[in-house]
N, CA, C and O atoms as a MOPAC input file, in Angstrom:
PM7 MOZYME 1SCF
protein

 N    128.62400 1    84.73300 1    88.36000 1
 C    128.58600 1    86.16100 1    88.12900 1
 C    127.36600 1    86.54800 1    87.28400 1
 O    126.65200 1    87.51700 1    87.53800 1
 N    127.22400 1    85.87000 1    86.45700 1
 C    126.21100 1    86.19600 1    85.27100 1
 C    124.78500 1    85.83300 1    85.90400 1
 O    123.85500 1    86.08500 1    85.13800 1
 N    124.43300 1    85.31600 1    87.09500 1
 C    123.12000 1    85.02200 1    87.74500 1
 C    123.12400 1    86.21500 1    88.29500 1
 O    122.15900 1    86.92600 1    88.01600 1
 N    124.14900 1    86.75800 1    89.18500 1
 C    123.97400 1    88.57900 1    89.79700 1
 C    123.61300 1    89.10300 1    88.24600 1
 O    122.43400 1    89.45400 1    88.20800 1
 N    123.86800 1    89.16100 1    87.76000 1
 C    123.41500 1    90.63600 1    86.67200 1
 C    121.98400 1    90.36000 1    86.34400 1
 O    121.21500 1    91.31800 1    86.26100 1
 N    121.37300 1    88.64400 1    86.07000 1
 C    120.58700 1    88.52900 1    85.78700 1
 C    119.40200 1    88.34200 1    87.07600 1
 O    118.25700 1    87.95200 1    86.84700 1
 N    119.74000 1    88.57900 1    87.99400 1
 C    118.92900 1    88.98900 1    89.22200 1
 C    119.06600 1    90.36500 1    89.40200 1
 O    118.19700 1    90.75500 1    90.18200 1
 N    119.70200 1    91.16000 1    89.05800 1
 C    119.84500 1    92.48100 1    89.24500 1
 C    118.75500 1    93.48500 1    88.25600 1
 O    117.83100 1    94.26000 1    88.50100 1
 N    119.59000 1    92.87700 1    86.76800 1
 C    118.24100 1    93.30600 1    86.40100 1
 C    116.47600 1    92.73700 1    86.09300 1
 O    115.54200 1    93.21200 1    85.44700 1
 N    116.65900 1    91.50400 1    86.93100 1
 C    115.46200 1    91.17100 1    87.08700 1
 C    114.83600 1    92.00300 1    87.99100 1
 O    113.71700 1    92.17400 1    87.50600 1
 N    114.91700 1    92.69300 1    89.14900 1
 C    114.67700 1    93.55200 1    90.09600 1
 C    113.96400 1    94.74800 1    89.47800 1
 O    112.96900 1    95.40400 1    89.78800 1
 N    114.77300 1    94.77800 1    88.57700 1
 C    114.82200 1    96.12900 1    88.08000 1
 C    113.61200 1    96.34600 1    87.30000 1
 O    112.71000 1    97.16200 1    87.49000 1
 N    113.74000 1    95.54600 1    86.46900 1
 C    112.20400 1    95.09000 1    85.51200 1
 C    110.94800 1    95.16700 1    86.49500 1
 O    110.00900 1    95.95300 1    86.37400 1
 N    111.13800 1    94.02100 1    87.68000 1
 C    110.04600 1    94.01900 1    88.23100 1
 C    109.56300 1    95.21200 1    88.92300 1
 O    108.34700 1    95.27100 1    89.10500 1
 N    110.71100 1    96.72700 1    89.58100 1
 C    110.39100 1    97.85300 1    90.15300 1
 C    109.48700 1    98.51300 1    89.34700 1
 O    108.34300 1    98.92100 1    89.54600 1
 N    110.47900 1    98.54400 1    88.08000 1
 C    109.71300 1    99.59700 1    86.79600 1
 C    108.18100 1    99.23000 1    86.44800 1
 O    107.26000 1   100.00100 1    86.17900 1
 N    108.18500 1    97.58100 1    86.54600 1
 C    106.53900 1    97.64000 1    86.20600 1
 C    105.50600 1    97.63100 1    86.97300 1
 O    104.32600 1    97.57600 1    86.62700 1
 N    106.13600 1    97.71100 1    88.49500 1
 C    104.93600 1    98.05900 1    89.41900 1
 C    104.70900 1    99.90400 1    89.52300 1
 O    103.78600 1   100.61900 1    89.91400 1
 N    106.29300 1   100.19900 1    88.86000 1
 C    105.76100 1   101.63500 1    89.20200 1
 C    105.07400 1   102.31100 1    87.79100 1
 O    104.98100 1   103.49200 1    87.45600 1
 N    104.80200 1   101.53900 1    87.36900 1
 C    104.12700 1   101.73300 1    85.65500 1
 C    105.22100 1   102.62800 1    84.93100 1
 O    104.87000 1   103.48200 1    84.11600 1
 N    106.63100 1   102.40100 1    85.26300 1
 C    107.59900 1   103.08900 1    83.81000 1
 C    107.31800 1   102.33300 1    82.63000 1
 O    107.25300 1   102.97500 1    81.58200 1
 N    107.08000 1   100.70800 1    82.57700 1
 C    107.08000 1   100.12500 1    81.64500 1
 C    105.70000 1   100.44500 1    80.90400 1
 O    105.77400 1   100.64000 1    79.69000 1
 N    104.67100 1   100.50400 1    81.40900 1
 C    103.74200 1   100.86100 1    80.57000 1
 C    103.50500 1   101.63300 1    80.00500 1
 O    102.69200 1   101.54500 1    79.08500 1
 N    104.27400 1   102.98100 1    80.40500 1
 C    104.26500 1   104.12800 1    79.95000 1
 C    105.16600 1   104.46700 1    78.95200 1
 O    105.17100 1   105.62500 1    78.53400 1
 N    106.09700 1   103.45500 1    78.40500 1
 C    106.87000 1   103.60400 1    77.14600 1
 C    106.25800 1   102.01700 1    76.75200 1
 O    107.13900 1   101.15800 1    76.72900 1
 N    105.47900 1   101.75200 1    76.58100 1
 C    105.04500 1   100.16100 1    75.76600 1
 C    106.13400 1    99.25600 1    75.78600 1
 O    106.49000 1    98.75700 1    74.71900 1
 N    106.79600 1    98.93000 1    76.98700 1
 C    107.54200 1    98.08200 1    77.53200 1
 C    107.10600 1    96.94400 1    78.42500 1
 O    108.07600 1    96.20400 1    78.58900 1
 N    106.45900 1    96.67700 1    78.81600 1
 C    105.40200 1    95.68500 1    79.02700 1
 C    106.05700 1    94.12700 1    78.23300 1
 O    105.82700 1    93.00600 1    78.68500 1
 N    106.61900 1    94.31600 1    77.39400 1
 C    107.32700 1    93.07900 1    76.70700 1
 C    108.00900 1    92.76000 1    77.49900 1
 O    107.74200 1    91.57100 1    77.67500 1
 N    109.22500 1    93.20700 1    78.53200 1
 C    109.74200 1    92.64200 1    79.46500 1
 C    109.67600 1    91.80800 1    80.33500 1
 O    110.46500 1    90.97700 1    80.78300 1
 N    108.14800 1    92.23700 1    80.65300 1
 C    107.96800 1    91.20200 1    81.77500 1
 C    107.64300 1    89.80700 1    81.16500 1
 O    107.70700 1    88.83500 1    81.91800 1
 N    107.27200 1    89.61800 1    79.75800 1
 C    107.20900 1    88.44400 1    79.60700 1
 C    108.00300 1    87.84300 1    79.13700 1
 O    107.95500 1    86.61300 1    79.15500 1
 N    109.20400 1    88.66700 1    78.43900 1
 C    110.76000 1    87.83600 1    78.12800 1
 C    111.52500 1    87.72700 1    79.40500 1
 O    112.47200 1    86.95400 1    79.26600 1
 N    111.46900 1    88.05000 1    80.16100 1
 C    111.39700 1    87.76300 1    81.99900 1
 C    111.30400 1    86.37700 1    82.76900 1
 O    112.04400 1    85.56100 1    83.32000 1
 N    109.44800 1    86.67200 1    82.37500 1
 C    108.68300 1    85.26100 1    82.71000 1
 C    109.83600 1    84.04600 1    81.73900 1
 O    110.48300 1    83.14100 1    82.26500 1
 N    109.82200 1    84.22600 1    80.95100 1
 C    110.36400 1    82.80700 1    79.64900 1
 C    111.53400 1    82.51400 1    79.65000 1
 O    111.95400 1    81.41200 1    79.29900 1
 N    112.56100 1    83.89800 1    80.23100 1
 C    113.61000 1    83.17800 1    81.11500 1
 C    113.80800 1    82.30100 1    81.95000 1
 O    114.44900 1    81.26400 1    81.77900 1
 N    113.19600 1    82.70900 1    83.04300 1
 C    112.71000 1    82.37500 1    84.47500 1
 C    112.11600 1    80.68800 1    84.47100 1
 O    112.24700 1    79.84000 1    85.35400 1
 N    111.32600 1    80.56700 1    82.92700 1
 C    110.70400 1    79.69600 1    83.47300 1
 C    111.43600 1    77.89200 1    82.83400 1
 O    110.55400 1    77.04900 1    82.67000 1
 N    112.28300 1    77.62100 1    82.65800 1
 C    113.30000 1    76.76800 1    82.54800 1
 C    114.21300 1    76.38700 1    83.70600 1
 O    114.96300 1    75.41500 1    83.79600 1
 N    114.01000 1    77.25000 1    84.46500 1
 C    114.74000 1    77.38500 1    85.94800 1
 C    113.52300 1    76.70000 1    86.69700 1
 O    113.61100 1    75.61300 1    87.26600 1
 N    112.77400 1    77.20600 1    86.65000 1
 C    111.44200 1    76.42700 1    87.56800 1
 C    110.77800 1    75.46100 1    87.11900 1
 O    109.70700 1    75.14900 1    87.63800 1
 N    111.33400 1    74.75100 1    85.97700 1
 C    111.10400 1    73.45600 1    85.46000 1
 C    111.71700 1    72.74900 1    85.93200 1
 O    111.24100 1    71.80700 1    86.56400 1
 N    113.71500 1    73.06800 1    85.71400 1
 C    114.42300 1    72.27400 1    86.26000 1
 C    114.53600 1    71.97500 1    87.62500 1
 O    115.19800 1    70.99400 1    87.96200 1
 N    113.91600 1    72.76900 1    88.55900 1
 C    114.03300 1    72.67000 1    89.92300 1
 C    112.57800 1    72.02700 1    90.44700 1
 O    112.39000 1    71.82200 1    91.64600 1

């Protein structure tokens, strides 16, 4: 269950910062507490 929410709002993150919402409130931090999630998963695999 907890991989849907965390793919869900991974989506979400990634919409907002192509449509520049994130940059436009100095949110831009997301995408790299994102990345540093993400990237323990693509170690282990």
């Amino acid at each position: 269950m907890w991989f849907y929410v965390y793919y869900c709002v991974a989506i979400a993150i990634l919409i907002m910062h192509f449509t520049g919402f994130l940059g436009r409130r100095n949110l831009e931090w997301l995408i790299y507490v994102l990345a540093v999630t993400v990237f323990p998963a693509v170690i282990y695999l």
